[in-house]
N, C-alpha and C positions, 0 to 999 in steps of 0.2 A: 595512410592515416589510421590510429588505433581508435577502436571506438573503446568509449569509456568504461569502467564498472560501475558495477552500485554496491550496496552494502546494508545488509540487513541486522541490526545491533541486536544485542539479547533481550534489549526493554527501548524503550520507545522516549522521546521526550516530544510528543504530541500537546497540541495544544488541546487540551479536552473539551473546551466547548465546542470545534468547529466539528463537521460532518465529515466523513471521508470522502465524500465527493467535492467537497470546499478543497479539503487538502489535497485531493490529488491537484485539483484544479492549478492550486500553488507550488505543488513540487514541478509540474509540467513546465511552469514560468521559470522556476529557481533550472530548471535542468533548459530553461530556454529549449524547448520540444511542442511542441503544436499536441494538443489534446484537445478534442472534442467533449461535450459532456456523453455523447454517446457513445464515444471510445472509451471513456473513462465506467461505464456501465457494464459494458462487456469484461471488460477487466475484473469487475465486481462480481459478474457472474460466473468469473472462472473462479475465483476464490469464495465464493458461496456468501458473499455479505452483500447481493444487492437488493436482500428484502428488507436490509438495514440500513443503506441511502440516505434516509435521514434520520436517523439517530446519531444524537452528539456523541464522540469518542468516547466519553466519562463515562456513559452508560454500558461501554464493549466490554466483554470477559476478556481475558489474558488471551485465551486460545484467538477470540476474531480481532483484539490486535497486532497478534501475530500474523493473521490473515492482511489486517491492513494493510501492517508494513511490506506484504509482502506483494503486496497491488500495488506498490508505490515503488518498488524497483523495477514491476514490472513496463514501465512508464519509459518512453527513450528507445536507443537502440544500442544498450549494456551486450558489450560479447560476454562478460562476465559477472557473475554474480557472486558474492561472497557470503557466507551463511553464519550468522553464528547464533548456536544453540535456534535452527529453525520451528525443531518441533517441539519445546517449552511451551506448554499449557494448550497444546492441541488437543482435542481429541482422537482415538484410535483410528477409526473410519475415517 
């Protein structure tokens, strides 16, 4: 059995009101994958947005929704990840 990919797009069609912890919440259901919200925290703090937990998306710079999305593939058990354009308004460090 192959496990799935995910897919990382150049820009986001987020819903900007919710939280990124709301959405993960929701991609976890939509990828039917069991996530905790403490799983979902940890994830947050590898991609450095968990001091921003609850700030609405609308309020994210380019760079931390690049981070989002990228907290949101890492959700499941993808062998493969596809990237495009990942570091589009990251910062350097």
């Amino acid at each position: 059995l192959q496990k799935p990919f995910s897919f990382i797009p150049e820009f986001s069609a987020f819903d900007l009101n919710l939280t990124i912890l709301d959405y993960m919440m929701l991609v976890a259901k939509l990828k039917s994958t069991s996530l905790s919200k403490d799983q979902a925290k940890k994830l947050l703090q590898k991609v450095e947005l968990f001091n921003d937990i609850n700030m609405p998306l609308k309020k994210y710079s380019k760079g931390m929704k690049q981070r989002a999305l990228l907290s949101l593939t890492l959700i499941g058990d993808s062998k493969t990840i596809i990237l495009d354009e990942p570091t589009s308004g990251l910062d350097i460090f």
